[in-house]
Backbone as CSV, one residue per row, in Angstrom:
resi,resn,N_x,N_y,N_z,CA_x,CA_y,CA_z,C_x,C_y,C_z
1,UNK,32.270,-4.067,-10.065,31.216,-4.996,-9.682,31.157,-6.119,-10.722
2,UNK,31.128,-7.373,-10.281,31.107,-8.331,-11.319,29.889,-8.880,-11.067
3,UNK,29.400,-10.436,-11.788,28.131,-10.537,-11.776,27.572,-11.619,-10.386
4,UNK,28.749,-11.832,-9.417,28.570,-12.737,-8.030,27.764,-11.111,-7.190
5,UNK,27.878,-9.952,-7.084,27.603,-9.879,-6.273,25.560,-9.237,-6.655
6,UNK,25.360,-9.350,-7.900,24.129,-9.280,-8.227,23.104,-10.136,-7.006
7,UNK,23.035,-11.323,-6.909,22.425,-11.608,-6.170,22.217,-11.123,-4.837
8,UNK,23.852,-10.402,-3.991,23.510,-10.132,-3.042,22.756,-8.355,-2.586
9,UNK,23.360,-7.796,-4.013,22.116,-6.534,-4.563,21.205,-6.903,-4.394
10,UNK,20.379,-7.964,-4.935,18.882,-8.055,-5.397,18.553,-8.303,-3.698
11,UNK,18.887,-9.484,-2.621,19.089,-9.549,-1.610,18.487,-8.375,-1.131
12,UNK,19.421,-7.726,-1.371,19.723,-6.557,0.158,18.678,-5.455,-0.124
13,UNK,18.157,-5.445,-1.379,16.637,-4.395,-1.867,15.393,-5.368,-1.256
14,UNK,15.301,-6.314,-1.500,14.361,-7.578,-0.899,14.441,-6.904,0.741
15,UNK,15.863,-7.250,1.165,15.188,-7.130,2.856,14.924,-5.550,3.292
16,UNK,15.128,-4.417,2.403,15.103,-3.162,2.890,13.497,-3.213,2.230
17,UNK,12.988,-3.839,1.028,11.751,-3.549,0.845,10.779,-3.916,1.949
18,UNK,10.796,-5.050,1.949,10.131,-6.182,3.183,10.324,-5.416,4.626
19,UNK,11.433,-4.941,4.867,11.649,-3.689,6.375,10.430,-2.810,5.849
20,UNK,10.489,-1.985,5.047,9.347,-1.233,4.744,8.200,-1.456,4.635
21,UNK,7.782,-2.563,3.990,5.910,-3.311,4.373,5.994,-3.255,5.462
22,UNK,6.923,-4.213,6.064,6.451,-4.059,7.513,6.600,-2.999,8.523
23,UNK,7.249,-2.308,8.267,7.022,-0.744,8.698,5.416,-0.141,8.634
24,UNK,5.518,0.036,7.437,3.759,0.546,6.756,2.928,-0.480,7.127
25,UNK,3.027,-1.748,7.247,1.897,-2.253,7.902,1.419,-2.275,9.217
26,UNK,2.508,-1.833,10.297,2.088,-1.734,11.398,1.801,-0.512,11.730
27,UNK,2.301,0.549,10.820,2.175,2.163,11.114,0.450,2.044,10.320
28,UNK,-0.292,1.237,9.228,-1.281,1.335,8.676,-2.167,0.775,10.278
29,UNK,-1.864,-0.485,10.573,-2.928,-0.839,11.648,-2.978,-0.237,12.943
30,UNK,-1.930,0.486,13.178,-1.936,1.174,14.174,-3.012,3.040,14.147
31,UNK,-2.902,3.273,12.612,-3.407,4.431,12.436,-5.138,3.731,12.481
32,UNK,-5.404,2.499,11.959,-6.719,2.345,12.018,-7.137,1.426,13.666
33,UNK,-6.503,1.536,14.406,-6.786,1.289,15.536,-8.021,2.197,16.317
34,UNK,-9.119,1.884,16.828,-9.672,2.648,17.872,-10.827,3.924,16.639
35,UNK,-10.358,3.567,15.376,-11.341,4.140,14.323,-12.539,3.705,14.661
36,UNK,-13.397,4.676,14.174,-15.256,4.487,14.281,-15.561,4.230,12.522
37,UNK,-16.427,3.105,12.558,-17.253,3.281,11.402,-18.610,3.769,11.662
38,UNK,-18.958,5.111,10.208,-20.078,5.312,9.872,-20.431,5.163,8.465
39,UNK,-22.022,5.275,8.783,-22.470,5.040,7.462,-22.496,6.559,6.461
40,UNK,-22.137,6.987,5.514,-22.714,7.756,5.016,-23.261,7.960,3.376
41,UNK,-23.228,8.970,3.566,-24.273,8.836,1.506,-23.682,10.105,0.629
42,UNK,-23.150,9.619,-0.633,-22.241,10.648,-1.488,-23.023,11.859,-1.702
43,UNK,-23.210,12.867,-1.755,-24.105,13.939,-2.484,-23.382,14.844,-3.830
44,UNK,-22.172,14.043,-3.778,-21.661,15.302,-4.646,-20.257,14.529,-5.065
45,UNK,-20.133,14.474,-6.500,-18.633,13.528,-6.900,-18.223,14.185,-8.405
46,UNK,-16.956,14.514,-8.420,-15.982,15.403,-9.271,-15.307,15.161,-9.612
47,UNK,-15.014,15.052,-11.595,-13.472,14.114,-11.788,-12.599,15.130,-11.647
48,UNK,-11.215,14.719,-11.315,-10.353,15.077,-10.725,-8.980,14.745,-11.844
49,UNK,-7.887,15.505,-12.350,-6.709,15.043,-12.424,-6.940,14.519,-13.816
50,UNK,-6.296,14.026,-14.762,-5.856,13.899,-16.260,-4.884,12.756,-16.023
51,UNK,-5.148,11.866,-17.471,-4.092,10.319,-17.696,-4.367,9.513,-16.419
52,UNK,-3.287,9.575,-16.500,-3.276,7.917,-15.496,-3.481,8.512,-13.382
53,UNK,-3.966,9.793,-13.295,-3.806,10.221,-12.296,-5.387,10.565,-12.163
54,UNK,-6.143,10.013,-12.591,-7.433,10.312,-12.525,-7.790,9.913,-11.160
55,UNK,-9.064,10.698,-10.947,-9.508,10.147,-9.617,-11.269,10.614,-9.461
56,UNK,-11.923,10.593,-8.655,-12.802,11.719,-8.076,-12.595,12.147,-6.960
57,UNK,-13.435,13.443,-6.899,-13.160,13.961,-5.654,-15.270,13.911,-4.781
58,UNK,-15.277,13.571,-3.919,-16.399,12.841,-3.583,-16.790,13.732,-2.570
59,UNK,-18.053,14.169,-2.372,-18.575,15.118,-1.278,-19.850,13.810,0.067
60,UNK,-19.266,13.576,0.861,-20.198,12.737,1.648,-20.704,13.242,3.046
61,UNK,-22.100,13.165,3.314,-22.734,13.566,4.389,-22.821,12.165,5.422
62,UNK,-22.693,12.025,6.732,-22.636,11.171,7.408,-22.671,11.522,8.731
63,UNK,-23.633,10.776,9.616,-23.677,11.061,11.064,-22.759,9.904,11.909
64,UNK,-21.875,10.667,12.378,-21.381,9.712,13.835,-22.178,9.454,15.017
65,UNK,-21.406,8.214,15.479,-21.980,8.277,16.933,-22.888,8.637,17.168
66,UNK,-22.500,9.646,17.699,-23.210,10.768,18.462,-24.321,11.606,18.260
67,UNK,-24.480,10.936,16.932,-25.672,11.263,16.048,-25.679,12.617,15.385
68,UNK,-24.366,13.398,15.197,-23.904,14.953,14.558,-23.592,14.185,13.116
69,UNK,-24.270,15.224,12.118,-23.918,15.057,10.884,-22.827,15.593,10.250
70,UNK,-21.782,15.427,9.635,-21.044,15.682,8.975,-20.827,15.930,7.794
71,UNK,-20.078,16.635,6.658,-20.042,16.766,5.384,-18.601,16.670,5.285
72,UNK,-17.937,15.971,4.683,-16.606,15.816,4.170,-16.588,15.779,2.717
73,UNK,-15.300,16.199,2.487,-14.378,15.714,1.238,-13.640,14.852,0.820
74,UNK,-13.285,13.896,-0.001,-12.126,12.772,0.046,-12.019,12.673,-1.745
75,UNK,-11.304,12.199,-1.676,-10.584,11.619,-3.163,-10.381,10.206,-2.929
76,UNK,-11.303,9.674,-4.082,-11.333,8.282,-4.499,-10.037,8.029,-5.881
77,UNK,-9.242,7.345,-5.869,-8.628,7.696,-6.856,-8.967,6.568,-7.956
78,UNK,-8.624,6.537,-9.027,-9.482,5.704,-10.460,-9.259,4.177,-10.123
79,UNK,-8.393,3.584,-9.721,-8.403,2.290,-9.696,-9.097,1.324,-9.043
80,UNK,-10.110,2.556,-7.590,-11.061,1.425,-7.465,-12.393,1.928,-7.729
81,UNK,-13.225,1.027,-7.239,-14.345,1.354,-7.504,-15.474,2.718,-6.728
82,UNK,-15.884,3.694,-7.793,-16.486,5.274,-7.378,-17.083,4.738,-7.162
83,UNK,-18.067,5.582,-5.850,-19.325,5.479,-5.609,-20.244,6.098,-6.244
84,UNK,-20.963,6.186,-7.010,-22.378,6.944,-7.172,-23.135,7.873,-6.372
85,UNK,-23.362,8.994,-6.948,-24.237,9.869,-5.687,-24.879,9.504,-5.377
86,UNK,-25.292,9.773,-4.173,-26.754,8.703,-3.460,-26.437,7.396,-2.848
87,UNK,-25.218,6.971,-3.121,-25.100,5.908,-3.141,-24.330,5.670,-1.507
88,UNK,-24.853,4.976,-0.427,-24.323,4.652,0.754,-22.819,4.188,0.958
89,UNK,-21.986,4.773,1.625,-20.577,4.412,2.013,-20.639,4.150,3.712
90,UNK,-19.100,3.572,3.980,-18.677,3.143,4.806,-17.467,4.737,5.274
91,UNK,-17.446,5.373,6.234,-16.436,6.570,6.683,-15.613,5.814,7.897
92,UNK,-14.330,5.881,7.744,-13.732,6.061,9.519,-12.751,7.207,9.824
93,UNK,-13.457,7.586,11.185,-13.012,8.532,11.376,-12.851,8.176,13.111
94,UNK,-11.561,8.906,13.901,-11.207,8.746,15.084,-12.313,9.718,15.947
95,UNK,-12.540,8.864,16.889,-14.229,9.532,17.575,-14.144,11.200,18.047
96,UNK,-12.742,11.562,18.388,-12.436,12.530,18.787,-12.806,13.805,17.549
97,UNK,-12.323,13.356,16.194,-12.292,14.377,14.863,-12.985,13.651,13.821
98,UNK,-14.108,13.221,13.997,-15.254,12.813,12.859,-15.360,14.060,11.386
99,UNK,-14.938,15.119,11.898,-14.535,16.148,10.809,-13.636,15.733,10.055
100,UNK,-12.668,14.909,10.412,-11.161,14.795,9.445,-11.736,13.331,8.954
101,UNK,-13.090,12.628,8.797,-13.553,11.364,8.450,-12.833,10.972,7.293
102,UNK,-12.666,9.743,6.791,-12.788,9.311,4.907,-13.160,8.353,4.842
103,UNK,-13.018,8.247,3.542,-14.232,7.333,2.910,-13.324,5.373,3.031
104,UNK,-13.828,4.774,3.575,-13.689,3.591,3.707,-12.827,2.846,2.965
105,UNK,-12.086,2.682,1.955,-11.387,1.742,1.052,-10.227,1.094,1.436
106,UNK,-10.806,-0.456,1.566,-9.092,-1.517,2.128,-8.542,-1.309,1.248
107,UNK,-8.562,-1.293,-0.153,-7.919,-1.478,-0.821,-6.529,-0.227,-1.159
108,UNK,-7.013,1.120,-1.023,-6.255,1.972,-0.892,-5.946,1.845,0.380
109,UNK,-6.155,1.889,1.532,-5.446,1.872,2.852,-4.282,0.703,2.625
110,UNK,-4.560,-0.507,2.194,-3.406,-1.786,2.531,-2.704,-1.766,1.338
111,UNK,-2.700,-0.598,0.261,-2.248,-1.173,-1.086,-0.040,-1.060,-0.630
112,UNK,-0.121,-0.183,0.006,1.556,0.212,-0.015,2.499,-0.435,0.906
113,UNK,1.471,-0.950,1.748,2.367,-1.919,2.686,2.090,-3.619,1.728
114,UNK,0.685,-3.651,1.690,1.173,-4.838,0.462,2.111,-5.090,-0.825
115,UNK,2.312,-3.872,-1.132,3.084,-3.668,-2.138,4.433,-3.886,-1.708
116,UNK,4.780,-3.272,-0.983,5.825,-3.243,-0.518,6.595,-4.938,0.222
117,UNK,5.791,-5.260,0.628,5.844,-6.810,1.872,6.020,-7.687,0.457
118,UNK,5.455,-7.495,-0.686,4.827,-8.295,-2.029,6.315,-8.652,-2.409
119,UNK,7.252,-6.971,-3.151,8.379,-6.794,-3.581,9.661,-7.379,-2.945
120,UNK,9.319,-7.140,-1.752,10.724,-7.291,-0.666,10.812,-9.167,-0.645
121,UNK,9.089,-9.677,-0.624,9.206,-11.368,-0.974,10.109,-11.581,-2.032
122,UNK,9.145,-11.055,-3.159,9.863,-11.592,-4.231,11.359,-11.161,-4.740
123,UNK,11.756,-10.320,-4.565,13.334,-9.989,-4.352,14.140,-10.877,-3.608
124,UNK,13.664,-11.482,-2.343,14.496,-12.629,-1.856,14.373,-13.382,-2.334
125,UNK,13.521,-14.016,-3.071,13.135,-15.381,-4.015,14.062,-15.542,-5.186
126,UNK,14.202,-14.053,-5.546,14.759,-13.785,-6.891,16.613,-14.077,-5.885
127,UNK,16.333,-13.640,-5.211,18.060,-13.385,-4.916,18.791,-14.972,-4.638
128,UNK,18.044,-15.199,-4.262,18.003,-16.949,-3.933,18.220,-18.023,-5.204
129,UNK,17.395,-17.427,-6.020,17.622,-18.206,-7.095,18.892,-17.714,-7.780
130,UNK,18.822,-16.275,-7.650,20.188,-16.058,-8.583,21.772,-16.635,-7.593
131,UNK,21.567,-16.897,-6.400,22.721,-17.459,-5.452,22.637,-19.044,-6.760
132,UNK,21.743,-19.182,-6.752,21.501,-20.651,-7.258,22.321,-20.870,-8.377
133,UNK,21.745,-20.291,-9.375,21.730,-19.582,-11.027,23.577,-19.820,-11.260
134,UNK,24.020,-18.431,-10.433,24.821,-18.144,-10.456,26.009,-19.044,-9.967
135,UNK,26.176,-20.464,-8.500,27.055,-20.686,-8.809,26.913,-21.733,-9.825
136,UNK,25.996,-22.368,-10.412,25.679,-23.184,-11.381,26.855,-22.865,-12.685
137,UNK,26.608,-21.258,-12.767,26.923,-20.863,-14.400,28.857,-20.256,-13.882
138,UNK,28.625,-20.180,-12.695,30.365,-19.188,-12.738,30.744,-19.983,-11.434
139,UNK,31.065,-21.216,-11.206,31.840,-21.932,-10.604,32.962,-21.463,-10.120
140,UNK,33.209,-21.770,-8.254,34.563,-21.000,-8.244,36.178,-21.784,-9.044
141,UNK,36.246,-20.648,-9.103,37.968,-21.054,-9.786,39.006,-21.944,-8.561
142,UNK,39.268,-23.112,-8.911,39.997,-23.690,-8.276,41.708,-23.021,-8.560
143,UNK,42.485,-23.411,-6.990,43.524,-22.547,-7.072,44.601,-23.986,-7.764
144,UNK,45.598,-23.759,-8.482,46.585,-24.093,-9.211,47.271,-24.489,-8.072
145,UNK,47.771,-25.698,-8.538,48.806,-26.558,-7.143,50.358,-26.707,-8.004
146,UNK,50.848,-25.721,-7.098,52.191,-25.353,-7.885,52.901,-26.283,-6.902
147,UNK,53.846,-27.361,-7.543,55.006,-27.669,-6.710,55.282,-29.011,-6.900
């Protein structure tokens, strides 16, 4: 491998990343399709996990619809913002299994397809420039005119 075909490496991770956001982003909006929001209220929150894997684990009561109360479990994990006991949340849960509810956060729901859509950009940007970069610095070799 010499250093021409770097760019088309960096390339070809760019469009398999970017395949993958957009994979996860339509498999994300499709899973939140036809979801119910409720309101509910924490009663009970537990740290969870050591270093950089911290989280809580959050106990929330909440009525659907239908006006049946619920008690769930979920894990908030450290990077966004815990709720406070007592403190009112947002649940969605598919109307059918309000039992399998969780706790509301865009930010964890869209983080992996953004991430992903983010990387796969900037990898083509990068690959682009290095097409650039590159024939700038390693010019092709002209062929020798024998005769």
């Amino acid at each position: 491998m010499n250093e021409k075909h770097i760019p088309w490496i960096v390339g070809a991770t760019g469009i398999v990343s970017l395949l993958v956001g957009i994979l996860l982003t339509l498999q994300t909006s499709h899973s939140l399709k036809g979801m119910e929001v409720g309101k509910g209220k924490v009663i009970s929150s537990v740290l969870i996990g050591g270093g950089k894997s911290r989280g809580q684990r959050i106990d929330v009561h909440f009525e659907s619809k239908e006006g049946k109360v619920y008690r769930i479990t979920d894990t908030v994990p450290s990077f966004v913002e815990i709720p406070d006991i007592g403190q009112q949340v947002e649940v969605l849960y598919q109307p059918g299994q309000p039992q399998q509810a969780q706790v509301k956060n865009t930010l964890v729901q869209w983080f992996y397809p953004i991430f992903f859509s983010g990387m796969g950009l900037f990898l083509l940007a990068s690959s682009a420039l290095f097409f650039v970069l590159f024939s700038k610095l390693f010019p092709p070799k002209k062929a020798l005119d024998i005769g």
